[in-house]
C-alpha positions as CSV (number, residue, x, y, z in Angstrom):
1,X,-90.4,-19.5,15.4
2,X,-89.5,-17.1,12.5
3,X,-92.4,-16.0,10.0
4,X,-92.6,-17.5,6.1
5,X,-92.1,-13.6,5.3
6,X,-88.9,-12.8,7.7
7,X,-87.4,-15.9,6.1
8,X,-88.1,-14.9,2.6
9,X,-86.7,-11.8,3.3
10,X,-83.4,-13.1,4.9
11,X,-83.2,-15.6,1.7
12,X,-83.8,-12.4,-0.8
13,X,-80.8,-10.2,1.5
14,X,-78.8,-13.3,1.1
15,X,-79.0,-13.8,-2.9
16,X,-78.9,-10.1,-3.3
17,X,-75.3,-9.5,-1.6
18,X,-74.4,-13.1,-3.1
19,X,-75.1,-11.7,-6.7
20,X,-73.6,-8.1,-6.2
21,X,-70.3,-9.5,-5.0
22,X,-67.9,-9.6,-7.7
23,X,-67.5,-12.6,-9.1
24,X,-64.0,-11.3,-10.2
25,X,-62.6,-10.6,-6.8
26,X,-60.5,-13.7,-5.8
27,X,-58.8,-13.0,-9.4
28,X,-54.7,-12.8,-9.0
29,X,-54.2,-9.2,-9.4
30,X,-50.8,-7.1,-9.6
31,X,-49.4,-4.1,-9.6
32,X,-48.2,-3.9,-13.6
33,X,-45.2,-1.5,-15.1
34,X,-45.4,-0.4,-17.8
35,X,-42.0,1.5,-18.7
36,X,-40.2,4.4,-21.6
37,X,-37.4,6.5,-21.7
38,X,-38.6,9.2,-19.1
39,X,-41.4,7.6,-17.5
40,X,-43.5,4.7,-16.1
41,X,-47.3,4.0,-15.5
42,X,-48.3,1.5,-12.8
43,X,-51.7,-0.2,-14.0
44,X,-53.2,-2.1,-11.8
45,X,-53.9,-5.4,-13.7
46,X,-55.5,-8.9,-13.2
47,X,-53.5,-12.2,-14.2
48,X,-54.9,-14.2,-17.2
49,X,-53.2,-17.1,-17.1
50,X,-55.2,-20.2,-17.4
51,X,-57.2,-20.9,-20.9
52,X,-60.0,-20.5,-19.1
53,X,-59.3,-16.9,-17.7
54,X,-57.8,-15.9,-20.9
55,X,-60.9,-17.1,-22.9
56,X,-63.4,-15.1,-20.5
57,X,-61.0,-12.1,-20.5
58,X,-62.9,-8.8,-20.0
59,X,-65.9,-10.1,-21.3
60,X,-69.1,-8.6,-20.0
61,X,-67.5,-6.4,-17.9
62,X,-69.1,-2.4,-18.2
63,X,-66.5,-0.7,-17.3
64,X,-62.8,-0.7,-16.7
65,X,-60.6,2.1,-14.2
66,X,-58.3,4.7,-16.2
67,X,-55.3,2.4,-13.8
68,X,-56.4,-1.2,-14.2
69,X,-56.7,-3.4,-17.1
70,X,-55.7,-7.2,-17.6
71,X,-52.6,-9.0,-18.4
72,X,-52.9,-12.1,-20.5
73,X,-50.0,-14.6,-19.9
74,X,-49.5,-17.1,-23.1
75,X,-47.1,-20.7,-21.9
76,X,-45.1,-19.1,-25.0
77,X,-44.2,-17.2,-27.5
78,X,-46.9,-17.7,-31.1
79,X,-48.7,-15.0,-33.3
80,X,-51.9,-13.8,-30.9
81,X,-54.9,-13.2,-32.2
82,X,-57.4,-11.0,-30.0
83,X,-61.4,-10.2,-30.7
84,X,-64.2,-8.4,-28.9
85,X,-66.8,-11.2,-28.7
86,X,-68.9,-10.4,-25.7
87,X,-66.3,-7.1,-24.7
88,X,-69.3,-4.6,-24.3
89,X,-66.5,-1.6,-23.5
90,X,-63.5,-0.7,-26.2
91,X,-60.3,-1.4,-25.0
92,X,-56.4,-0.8,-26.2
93,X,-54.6,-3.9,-26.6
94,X,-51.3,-4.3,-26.6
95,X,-48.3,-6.7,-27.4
96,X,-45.3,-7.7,-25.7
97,X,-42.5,-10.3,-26.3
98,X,-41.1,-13.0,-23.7
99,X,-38.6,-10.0,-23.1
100,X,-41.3,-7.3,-22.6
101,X,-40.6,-5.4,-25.4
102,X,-43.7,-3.7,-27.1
103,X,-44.1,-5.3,-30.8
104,X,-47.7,-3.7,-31.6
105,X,-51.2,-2.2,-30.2
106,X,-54.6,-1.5,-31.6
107,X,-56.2,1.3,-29.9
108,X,-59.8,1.6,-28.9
109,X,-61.3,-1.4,-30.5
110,X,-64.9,-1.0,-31.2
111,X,-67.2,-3.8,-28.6
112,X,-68.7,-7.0,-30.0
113,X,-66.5,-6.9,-32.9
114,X,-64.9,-10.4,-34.6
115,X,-62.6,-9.1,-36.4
116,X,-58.7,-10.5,-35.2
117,X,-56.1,-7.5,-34.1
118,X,-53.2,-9.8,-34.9
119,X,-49.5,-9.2,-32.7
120,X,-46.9,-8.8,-35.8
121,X,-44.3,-11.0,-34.2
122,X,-44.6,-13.6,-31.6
123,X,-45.7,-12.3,-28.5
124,X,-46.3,-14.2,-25.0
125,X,-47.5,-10.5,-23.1
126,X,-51.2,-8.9,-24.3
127,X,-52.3,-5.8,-21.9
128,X,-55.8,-4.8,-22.3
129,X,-56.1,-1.5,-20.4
130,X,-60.0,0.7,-21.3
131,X,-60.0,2.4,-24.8
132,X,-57.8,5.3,-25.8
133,X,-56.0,4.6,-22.1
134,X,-52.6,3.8,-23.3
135,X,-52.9,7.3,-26.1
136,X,-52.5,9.1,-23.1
137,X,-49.3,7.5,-20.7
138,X,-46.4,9.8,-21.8
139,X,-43.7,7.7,-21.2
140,X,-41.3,8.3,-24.3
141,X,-39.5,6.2,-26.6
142,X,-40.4,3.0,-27.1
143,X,-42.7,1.2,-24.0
144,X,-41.5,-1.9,-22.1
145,X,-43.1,-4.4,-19.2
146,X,-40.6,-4.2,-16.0
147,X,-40.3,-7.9,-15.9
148,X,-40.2,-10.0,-13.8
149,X,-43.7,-9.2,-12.7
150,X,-44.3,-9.6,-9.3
151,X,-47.3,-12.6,-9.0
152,X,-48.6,-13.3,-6.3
């Protein structure tokens, strides 16, 4: 027969590697291009593509890989509207069309802001990569997502 305290301590092991595993990590994930004239960046992105898991976004997260970010899929193309309610890291967000052309970003949004950063044309595409990330891919010319993406 097992003591009260060896069974306290397996149920206290258990919740403890039960809480530290990342909630996040049955997520779709992909391997994102990002494309210009001379160059590409491959960021390592999870899928958003439910209104749940576009909702929750990056939210709460406390940090974010120079290579990995999240991809927002929209069922179609409508004005976006983006906030950092609950974002506790800045981020660069970015636009795309249905086509994967770039239309706009906003680079290194402040955390727990409410103030909309607003695509300028329809967009279906929003990549939120960790702040002042995307100031740094030197990819000339005008960026593009290599589309079709490749989900799993």
């Amino acid at each position: 027969m097992r003591s009260p305290a060896r069974i306290v301590i397996g149920l206290l092991i258990s919740l403890s590697l039960y809480i530290s595993f990342p909630v996040w990590a049955d997520t779709k994930r992909i391997e994102l291009v990002v494309a210009g004239a001379k160059a590409h960046k491959i960021i390592h992105v999870e899928l958003a593509v439910t209104r749940d898991e576009r909702q929750e976004g990056l939210m709460f997260r406390d940090k974010l890989a120079a290579d990995s970010g999240m991809l927002f899929i929209f069922p179609a193309e409508e004005i976006l509207r983006f906030w950092m309610k609950d974002t506790i890291i800045p981020l660069d967000i970015l636009f795309f069309d249905k086509d994967g052309r770039f239309i706009n970003k906003f680079v290194n949004v402040p955390p727990l802001t409410l103030t909309n950063r607003v695509s300028l044309s329809p967009a279906i595409y929003v990549l939120e990569v960790a702040g002042k990330t995307s100031e740094t891919w030197d990819l000339g010319g005008e960026i593009h997502l290599k589309l079709p993406l490749a989900t799993p």
